[in-house]
NULUMDREN-705508 format. One line per field, with one value per atom (N, C-alpha, C): residue number from 1; atom name; x negated, y negated, z; residue in one letter. Coordinates in Angstrom, 2 decimals. Layout:
BEGIN
k = (NUM  ...)
a = (CA  ...)
east = (X  ...)
north = (Y  ...)
up = (Z  ...)
r = (A  ...)
***
This chain:
BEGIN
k = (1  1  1  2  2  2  3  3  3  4  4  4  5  5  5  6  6  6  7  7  7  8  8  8  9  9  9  10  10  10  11  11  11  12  12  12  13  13  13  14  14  14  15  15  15  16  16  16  17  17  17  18  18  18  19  19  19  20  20  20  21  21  21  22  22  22  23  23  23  24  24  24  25  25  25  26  26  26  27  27  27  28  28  28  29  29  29  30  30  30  31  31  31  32  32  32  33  33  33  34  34  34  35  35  35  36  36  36  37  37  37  38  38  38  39  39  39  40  40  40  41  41  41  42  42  42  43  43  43  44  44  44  45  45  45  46  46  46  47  47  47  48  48  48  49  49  49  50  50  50  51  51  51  52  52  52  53  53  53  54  54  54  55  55  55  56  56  56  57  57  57  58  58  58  59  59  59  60  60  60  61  61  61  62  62  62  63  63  63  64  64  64  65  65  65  66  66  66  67  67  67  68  68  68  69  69  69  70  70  70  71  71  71  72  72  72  73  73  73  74  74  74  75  75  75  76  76  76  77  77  77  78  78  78  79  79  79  80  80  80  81  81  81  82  82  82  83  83  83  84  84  84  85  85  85  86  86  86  87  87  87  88  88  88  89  89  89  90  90  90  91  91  91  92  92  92  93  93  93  94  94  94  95  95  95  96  96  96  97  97  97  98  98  98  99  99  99  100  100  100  101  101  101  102  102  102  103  103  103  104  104  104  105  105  105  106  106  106  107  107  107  108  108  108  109  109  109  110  110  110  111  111  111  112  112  112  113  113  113  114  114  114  115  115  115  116  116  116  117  117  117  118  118  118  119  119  119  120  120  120  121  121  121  122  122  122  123  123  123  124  124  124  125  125  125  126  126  126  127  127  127  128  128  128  129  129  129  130  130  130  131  131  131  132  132  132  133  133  133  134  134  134  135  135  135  136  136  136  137  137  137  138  138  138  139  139  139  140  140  140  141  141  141  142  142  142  143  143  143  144  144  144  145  145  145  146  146  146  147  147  147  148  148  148  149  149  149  150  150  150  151  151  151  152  152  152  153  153  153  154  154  154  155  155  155  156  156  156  157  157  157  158  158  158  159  159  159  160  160  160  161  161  161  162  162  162  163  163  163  164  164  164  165  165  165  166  166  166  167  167  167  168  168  168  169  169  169  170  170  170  171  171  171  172  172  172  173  173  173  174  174  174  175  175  175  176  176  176  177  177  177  178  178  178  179  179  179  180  180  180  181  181  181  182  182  182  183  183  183  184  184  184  185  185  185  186  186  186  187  187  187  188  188  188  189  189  189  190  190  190  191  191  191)
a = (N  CA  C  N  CA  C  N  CA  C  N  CA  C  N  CA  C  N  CA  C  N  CA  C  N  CA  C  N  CA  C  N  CA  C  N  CA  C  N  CA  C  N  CA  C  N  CA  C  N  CA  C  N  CA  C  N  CA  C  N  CA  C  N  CA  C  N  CA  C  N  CA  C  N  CA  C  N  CA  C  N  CA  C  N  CA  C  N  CA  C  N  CA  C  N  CA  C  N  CA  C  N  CA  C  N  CA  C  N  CA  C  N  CA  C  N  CA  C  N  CA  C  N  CA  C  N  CA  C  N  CA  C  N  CA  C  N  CA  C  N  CA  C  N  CA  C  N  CA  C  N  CA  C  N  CA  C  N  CA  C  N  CA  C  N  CA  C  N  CA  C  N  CA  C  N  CA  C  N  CA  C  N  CA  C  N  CA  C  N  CA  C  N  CA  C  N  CA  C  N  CA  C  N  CA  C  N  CA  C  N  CA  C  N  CA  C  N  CA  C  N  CA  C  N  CA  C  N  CA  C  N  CA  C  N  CA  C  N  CA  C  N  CA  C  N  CA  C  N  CA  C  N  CA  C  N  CA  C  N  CA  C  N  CA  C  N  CA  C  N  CA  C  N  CA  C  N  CA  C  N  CA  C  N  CA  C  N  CA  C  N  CA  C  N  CA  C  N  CA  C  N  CA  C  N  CA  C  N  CA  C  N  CA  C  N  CA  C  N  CA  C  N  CA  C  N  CA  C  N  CA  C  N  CA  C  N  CA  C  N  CA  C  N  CA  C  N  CA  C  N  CA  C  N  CA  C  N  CA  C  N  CA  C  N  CA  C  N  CA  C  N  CA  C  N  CA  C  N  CA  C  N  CA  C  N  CA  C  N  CA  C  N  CA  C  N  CA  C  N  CA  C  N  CA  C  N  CA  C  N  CA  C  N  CA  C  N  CA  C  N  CA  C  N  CA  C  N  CA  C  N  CA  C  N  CA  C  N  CA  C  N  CA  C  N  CA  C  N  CA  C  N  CA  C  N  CA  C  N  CA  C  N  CA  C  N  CA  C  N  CA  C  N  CA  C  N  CA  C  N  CA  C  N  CA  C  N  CA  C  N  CA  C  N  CA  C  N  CA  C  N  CA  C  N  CA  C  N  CA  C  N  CA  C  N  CA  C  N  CA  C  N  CA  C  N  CA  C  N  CA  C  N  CA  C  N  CA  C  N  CA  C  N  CA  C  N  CA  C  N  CA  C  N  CA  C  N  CA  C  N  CA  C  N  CA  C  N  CA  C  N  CA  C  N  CA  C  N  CA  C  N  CA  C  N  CA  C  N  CA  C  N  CA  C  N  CA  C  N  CA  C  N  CA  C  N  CA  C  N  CA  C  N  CA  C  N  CA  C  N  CA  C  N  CA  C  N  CA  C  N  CA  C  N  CA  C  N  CA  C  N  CA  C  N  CA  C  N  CA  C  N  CA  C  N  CA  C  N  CA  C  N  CA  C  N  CA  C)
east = (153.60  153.29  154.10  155.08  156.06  154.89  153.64  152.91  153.45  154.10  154.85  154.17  153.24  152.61  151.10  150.81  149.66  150.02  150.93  151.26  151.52  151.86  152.12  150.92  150.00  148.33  148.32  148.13  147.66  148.37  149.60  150.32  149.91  149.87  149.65  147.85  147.40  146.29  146.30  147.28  147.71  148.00  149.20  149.51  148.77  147.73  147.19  145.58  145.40  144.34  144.44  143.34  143.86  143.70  144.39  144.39  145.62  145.95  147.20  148.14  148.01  149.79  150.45  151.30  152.74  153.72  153.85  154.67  154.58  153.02  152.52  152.75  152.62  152.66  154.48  155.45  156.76  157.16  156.50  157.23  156.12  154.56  154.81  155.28  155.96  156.14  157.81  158.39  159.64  159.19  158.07  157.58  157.53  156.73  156.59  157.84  158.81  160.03  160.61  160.54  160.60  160.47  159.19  158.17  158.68  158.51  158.93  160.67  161.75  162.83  162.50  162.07  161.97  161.52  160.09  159.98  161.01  161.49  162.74  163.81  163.96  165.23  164.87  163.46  163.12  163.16  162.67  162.26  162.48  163.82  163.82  162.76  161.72  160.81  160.66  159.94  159.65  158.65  157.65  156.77  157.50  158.20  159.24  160.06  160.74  162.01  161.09  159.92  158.62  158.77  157.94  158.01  159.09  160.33  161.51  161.69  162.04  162.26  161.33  159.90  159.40  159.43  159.29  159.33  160.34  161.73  162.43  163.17  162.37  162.34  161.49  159.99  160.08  159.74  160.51  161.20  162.06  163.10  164.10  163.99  162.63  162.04  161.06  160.37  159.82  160.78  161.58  162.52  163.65  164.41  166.08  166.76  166.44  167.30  167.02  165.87  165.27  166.71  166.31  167.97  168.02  166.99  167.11  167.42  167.49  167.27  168.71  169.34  171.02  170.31  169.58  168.93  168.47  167.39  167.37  168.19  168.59  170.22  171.24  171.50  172.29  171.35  170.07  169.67  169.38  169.05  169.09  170.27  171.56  172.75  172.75  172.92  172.75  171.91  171.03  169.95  171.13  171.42  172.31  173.12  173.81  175.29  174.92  173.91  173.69  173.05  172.56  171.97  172.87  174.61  175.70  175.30  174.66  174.47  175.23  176.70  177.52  177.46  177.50  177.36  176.66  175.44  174.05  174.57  174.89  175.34  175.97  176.89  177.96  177.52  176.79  175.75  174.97  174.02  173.13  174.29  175.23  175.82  176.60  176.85  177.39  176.77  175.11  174.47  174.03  174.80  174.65  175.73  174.68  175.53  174.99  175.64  174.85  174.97  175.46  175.77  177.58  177.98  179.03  179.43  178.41  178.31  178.38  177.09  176.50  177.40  177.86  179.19  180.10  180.51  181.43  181.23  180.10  179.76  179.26  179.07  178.89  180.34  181.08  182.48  183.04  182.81  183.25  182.68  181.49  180.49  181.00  181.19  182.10  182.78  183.93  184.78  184.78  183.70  183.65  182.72  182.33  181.47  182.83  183.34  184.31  185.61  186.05  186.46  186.20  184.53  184.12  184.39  184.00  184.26  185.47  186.69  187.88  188.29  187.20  187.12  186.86  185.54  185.26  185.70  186.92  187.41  188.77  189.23  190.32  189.75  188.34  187.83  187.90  187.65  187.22  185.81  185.23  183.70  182.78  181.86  181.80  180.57  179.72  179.05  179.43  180.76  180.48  180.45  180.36  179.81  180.78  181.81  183.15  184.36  185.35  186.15  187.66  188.07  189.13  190.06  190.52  191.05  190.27  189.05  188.00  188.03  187.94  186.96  188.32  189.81  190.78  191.08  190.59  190.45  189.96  188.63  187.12  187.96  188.30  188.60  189.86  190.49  191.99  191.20  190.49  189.72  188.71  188.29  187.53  188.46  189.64  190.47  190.74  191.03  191.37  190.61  188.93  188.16  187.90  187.62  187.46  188.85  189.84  190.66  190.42  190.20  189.79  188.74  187.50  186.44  186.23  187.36  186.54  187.84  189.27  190.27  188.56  188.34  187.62  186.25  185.60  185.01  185.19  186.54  187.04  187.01  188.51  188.29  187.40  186.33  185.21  183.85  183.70  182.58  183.13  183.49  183.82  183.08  181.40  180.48  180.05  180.36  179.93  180.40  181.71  182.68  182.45  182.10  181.81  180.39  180.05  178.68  178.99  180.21  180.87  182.34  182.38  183.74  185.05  185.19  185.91  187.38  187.64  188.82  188.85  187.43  187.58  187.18  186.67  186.87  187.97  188.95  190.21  191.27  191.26  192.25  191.72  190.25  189.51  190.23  190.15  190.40  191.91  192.87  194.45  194.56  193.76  194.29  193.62  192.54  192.46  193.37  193.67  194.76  195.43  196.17  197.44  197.33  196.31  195.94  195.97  195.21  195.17  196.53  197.04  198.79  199.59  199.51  200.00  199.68  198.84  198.33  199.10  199.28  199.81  201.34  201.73  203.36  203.78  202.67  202.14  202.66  201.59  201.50  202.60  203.26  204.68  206.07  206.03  207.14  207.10  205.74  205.74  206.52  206.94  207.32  208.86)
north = (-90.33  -90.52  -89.58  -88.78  -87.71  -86.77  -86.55  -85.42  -84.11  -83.75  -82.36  -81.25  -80.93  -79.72  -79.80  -81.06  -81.40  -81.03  -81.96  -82.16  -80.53  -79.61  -78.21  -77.51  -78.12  -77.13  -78.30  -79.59  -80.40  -80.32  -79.65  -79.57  -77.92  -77.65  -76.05  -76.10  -77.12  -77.03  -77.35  -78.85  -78.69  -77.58  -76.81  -75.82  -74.94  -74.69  -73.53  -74.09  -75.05  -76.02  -76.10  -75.25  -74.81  -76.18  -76.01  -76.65  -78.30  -78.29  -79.44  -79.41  -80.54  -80.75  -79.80  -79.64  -78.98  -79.35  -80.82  -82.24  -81.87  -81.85  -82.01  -81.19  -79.50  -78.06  -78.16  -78.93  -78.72  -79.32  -80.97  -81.71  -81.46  -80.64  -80.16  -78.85  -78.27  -77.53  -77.50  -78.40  -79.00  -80.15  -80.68  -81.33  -80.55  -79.38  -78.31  -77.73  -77.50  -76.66  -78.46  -79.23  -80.69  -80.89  -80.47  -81.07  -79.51  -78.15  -77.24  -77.02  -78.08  -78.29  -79.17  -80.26  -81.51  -80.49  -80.15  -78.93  -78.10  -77.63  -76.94  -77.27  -78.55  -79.06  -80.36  -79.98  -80.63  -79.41  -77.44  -76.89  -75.88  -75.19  -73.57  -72.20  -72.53  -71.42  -70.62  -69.19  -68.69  -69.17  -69.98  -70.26  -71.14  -72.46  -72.89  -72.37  -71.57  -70.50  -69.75  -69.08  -68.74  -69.50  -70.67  -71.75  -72.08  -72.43  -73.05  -71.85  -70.47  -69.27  -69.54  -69.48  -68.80  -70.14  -71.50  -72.24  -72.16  -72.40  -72.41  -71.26  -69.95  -68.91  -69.04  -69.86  -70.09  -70.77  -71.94  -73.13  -72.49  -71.89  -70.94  -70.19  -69.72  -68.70  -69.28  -70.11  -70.78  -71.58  -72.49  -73.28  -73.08  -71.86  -72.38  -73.41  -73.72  -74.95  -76.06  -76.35  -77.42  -78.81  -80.10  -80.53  -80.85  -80.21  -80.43  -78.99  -77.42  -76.42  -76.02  -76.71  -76.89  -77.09  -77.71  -78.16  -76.51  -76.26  -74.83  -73.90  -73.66  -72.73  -73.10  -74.29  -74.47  -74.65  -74.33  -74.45  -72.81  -71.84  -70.54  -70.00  -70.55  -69.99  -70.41  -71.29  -71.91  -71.27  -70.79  -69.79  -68.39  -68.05  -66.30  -66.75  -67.19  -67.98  -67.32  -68.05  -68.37  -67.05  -66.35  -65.13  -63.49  -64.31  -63.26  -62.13  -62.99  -62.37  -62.85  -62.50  -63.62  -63.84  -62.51  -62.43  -62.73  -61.95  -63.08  -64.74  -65.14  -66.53  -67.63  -66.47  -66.75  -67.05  -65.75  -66.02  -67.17  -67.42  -68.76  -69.71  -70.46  -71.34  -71.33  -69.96  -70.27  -70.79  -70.81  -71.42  -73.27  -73.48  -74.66  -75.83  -76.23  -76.80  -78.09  -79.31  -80.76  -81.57  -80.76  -82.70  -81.86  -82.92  -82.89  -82.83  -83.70  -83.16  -82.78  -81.93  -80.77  -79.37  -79.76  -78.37  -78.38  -79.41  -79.85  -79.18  -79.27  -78.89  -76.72  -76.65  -75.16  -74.75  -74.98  -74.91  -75.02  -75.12  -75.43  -73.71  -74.08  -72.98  -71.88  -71.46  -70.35  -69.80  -71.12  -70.23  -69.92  -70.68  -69.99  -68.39  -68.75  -67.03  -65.78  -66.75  -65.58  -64.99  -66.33  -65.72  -65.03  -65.16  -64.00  -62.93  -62.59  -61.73  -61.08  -61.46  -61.08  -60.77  -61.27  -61.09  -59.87  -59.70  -58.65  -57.25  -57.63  -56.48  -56.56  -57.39  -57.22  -56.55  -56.59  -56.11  -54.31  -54.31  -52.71  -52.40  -53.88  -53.47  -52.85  -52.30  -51.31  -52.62  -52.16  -52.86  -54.10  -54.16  -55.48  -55.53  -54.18  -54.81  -55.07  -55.38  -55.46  -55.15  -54.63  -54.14  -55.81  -54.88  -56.18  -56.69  -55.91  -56.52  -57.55  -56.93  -57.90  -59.29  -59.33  -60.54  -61.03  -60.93  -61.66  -62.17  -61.69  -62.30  -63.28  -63.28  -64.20  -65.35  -64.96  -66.11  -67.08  -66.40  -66.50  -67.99  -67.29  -68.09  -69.35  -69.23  -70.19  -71.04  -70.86  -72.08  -72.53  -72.48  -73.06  -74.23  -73.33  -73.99  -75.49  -75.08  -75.96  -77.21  -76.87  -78.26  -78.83  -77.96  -78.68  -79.81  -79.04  -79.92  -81.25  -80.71  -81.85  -83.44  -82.79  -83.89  -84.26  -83.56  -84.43  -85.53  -84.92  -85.52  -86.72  -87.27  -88.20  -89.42  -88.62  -89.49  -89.91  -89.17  -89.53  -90.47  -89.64  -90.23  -90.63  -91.93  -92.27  -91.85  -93.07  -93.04  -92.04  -90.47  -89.84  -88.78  -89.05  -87.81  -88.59  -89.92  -90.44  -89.88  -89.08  -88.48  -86.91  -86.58  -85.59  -85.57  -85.08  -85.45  -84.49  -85.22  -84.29  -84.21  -85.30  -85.10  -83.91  -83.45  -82.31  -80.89  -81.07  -80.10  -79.95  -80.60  -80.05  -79.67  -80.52  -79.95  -78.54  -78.09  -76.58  -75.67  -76.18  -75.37  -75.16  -76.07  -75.89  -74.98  -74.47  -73.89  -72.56  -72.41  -71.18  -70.39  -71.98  -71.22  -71.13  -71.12  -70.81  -69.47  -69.47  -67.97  -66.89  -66.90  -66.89  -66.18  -67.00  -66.60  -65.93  -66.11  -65.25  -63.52  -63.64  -62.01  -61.52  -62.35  -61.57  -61.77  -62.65  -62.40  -61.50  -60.77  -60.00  -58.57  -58.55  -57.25  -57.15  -58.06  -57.62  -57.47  -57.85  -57.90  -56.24  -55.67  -54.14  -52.64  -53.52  -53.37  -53.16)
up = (20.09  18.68  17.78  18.22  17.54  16.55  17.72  16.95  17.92  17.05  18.11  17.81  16.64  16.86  17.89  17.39  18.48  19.71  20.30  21.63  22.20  21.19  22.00  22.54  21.94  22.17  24.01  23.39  24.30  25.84  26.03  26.97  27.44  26.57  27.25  27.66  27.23  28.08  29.37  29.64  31.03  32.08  31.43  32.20  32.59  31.43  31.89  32.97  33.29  33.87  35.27  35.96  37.12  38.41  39.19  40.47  39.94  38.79  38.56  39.08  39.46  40.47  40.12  41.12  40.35  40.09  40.00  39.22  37.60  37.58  35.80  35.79  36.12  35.16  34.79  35.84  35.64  34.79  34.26  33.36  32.59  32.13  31.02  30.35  30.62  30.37  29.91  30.81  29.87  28.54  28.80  27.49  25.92  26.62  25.82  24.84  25.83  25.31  24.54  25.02  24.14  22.33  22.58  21.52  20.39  20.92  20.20  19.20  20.66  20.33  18.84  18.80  17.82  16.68  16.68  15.46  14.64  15.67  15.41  14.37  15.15  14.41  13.05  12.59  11.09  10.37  11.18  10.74  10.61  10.49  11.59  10.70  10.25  9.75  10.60  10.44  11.64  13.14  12.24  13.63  14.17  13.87  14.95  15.43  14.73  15.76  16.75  16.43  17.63  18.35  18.53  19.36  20.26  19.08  20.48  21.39  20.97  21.89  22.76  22.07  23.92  24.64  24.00  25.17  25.75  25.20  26.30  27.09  26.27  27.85  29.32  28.76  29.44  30.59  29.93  30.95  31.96  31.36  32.10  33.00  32.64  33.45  34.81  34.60  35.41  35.87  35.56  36.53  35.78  36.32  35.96  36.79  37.58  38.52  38.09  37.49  37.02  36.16  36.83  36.50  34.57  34.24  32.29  31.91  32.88  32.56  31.21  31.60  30.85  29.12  28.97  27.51  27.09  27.80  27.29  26.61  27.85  28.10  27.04  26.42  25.22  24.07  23.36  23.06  22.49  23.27  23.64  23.55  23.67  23.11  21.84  21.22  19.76  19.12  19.33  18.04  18.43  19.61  19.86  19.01  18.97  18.58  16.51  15.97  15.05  14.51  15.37  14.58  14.99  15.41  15.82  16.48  17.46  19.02  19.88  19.94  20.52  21.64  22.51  24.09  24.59  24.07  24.60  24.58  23.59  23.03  24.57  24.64  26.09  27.41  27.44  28.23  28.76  27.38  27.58  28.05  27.25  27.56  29.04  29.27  30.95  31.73  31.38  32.81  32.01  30.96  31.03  31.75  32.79  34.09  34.50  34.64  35.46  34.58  33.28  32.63  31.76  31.96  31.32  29.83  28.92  27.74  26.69  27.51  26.73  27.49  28.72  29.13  28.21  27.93  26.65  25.26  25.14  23.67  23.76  25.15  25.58  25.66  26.00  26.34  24.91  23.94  22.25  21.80  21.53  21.57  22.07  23.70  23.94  23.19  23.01  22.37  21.09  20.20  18.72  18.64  19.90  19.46  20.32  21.19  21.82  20.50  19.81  18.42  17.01  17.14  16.38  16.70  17.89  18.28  18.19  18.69  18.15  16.82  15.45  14.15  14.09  14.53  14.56  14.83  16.15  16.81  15.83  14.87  14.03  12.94  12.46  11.26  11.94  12.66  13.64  13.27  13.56  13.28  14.43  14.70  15.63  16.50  17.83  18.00  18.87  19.06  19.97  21.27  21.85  23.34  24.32  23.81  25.41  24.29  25.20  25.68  24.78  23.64  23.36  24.48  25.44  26.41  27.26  27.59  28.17  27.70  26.50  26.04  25.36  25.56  25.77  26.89  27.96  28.88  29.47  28.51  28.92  27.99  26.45  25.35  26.47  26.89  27.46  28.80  29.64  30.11  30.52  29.33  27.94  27.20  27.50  27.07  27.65  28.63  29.59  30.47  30.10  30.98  29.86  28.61  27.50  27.51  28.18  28.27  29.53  30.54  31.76  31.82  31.34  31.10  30.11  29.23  27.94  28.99  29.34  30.12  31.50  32.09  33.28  32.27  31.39  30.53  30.00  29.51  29.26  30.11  30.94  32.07  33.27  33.31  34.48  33.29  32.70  31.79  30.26  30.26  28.88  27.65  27.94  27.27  26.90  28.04  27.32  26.33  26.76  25.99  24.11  24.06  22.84  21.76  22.99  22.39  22.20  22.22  21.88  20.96  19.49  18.77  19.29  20.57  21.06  19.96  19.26  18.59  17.87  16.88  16.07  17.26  18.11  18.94  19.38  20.10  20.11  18.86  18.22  16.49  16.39  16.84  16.08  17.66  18.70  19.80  19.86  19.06  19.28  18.38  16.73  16.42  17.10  17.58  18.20  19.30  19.90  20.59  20.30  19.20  18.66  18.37  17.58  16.96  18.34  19.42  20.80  21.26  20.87  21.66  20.78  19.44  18.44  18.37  18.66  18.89  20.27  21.06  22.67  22.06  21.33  20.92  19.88  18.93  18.13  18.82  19.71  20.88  21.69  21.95  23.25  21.81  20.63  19.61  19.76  19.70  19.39  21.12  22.07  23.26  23.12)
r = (X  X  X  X  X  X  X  X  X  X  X  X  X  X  X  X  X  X  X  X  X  X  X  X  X  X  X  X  X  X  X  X  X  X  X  X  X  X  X  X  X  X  X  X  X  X  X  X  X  X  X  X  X  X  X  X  X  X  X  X  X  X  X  X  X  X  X  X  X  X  X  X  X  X  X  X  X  X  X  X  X  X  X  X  X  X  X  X  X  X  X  X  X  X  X  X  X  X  X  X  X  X  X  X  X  X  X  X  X  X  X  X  X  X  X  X  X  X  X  X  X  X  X  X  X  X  X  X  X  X  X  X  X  X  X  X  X  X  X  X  X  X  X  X  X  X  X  X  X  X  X  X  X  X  X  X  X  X  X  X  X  X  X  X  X  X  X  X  X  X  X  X  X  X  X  X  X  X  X  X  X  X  X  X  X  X  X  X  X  X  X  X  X  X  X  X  X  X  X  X  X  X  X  X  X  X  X  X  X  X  X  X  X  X  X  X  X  X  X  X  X  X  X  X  X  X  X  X  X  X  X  X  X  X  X  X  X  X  X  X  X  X  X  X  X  X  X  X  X  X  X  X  X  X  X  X  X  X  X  X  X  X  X  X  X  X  X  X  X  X  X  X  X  X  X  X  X  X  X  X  X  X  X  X  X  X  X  X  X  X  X  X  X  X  X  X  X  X  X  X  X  X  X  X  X  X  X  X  X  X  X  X  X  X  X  X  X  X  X  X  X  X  X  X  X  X  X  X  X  X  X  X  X  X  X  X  X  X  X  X  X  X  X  X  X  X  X  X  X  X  X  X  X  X  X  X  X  X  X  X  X  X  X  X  X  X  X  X  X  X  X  X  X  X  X  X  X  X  X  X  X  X  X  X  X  X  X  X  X  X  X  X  X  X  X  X  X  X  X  X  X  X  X  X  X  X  X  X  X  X  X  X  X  X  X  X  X  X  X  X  X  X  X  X  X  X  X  X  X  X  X  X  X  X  X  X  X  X  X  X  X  X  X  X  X  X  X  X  X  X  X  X  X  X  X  X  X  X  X  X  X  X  X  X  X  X  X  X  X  X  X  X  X  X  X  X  X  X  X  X  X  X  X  X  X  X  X  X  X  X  X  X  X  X  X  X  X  X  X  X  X  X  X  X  X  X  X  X  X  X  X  X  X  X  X  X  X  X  X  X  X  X  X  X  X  X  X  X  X  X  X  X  X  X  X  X  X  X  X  X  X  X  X  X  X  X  X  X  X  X  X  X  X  X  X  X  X  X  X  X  X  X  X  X  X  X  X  X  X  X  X  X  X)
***
């Protein structure tokens, strides 16, 4: 009935209802992190940003293997991402794994928080957590993986690379890499 604040009481009564399968406590509780997602995204106030966090910590937490756990996990990078927590950000999205995608759209994601970051380390803002060589490495990395994936994307799953604009994701990822390589031709001019 798309009653999503209802359905959050009504599911967590499940879970918490002792002797239930352990079929139902698993799919509700991805229901849960469900119904909190939908809130979310009419709403980001604080009690829904409450909501989506802890559910889908924890979903995560109770089943990371779980084959939807990838929804979380990019879901959980996307709020890091957004409140320039980048690493954390990176993080979440690395363990989004099993669908192609949404790897796709984590693999985008990467690399816009891996180029803040580099903003940041051009601004000489203090605080970020790795090492500029590092996280030229990781960005350096992250491109790579981001053409790998979105080319197998295409060609293995049509339908679904259509549920991804991969065109403006690559035009945004060529110029990063341009920018990318300009700095290492930047750095060896000074050699």
């Amino acid at each position: 009935t798309r009653n999503y604040r209802d359905s959050l009481s009504e599911l967590s009564k499940v879970i918490n209802t002792s002797g239930m399968p352990g079929n139902f406590i698993v799919d509700s509780v991805y229901l849960r992190f469900k119904a909190a997602e939908e809130l979310y995204a009419k709403d980001q106030g604080p009690d829904n940003t409450k909501a989506l966090l802890e559910n889908a910590k924890e979903f995560v937490r109770r089943y990371p293997n779980h084959k939807s756990a990838f929804e979380a996990y990019f879901r959980l990078g996307e709020y890091n991402q957004g409140q320039g927590n980048y690493l954390a950000a990176v993080n979440d999205y690395n363990k989004v794994t099993g669908d192609p995608v949404f790897r796709a759209r984590a693999d985008f994601a990467t690399l816009q928080s891996y180029f803040a970051l580099l903003d940041r380390i051009e601004e000489k803002k203090d605080g970020i957590g790795i090492t500029e060589k590092e996280l030229r490495q990781r960005a350096g990395s992250s491109l790579q993986e981001f053409w790998k994936n979105t080319d197998a994307l295409e060609k293995e799953n049509p339908a679904g690379a259509k549920q991804v604009p991969l065109q403006e994701y690559r035009g945004k990822v060529s110029v990063m890499n341009a920018a990318f390589l300009s700095k290492d031709v930047d750095a060896h001019a000074k050699e």
